[in-house]
C-alpha positions as CSV (number, residue, x, y, z in Angstrom):
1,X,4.9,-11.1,9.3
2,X,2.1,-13.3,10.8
3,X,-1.5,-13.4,10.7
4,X,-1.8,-11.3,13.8
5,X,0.4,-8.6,12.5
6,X,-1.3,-8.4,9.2
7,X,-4.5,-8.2,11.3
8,X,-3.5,-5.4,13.5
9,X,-2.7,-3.4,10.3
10,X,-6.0,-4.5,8.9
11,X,-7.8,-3.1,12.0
12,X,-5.7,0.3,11.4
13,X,-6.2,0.9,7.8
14,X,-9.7,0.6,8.3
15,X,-9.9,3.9,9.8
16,X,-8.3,5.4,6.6
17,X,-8.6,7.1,3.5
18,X,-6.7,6.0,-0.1
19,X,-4.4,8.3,-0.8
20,X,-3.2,7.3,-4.2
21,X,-4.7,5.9,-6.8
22,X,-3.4,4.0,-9.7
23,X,-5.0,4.7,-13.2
24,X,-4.9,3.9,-17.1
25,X,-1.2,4.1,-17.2
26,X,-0.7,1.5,-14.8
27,X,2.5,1.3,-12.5
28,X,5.0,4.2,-13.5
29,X,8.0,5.1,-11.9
30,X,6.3,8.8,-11.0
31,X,3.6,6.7,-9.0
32,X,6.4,4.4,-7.4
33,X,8.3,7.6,-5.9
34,X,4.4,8.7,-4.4
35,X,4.0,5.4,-2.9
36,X,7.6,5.0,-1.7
37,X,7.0,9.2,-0.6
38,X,4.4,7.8,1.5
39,X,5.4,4.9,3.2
40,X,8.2,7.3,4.8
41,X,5.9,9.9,5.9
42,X,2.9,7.3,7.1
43,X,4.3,3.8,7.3
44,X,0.4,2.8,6.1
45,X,-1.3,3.8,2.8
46,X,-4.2,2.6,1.2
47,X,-4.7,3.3,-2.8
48,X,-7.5,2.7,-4.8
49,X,-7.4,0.9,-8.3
50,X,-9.2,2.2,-10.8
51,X,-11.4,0.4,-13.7
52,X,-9.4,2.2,-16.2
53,X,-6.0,0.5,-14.8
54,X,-4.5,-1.7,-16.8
55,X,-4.0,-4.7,-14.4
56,X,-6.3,-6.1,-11.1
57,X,-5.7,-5.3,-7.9
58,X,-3.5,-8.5,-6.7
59,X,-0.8,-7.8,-9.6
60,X,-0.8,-4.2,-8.8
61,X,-0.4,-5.0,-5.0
62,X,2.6,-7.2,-5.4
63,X,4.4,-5.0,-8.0
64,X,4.0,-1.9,-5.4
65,X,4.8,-3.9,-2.8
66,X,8.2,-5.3,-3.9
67,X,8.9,-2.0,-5.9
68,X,8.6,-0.1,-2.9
69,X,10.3,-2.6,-0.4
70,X,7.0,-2.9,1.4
71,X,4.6,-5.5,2.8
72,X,1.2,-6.1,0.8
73,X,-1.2,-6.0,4.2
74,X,-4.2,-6.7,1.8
75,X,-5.9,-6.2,-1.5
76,X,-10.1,-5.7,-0.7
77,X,-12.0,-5.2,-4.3
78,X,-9.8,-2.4,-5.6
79,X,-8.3,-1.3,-2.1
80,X,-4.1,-2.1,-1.9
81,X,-3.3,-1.6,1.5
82,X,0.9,-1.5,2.3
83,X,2.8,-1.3,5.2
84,X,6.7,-0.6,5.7
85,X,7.9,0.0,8.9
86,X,10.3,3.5,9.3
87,X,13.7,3.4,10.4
88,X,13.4,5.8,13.4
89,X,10.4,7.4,15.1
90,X,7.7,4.3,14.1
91,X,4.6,4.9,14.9
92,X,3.2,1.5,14.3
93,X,4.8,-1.2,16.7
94,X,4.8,-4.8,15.3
């Protein structure tokens, strides 16, 4: 992905709202299935990190990120934006 991609999806997840958000208990494989969930029905998802959560919001990023088979867009404070691209219908072309 280059800079100009990851830009464009930075432009577009301004506009919205976390959906998730990852707490005390960290990454779990309940909250890995939401995220995946997701990324199939909106290809872009911001979650919020919490103070309680065990980990910042870089490691958290990553960890979703490569769980999930997704791109880390960026990590703002304790905003993770993520991007993966669906295999029909996308809505987002990069």
């Amino acid at each position: 992905m280059t800079s100009k991609d990851r830009a464009y999806l930075r432009s577009l997840a301004n506009t919205i709202e976390p959906i998730l958000q990852v707490g005390k208990g960290g990454i779990s494989d309940n909250l890995i299935k939401q995220v995946d969930d997701a990324l199939d029905a909106r290809e872009l998802i911001k979650l919020t990190v919490l103070e309680t959560s065990p980990d910042d919001g870089i490691d958290i990023g990553n960890e979703l990120a490569s769980k999930t088979n997704s791109t880390l867009v960026q990590v703002m404070g304790r905003k993770i934006t993520l991007y993966r691209k669906r295999k029909k219908d996308s809505k987002i072309n990069i």
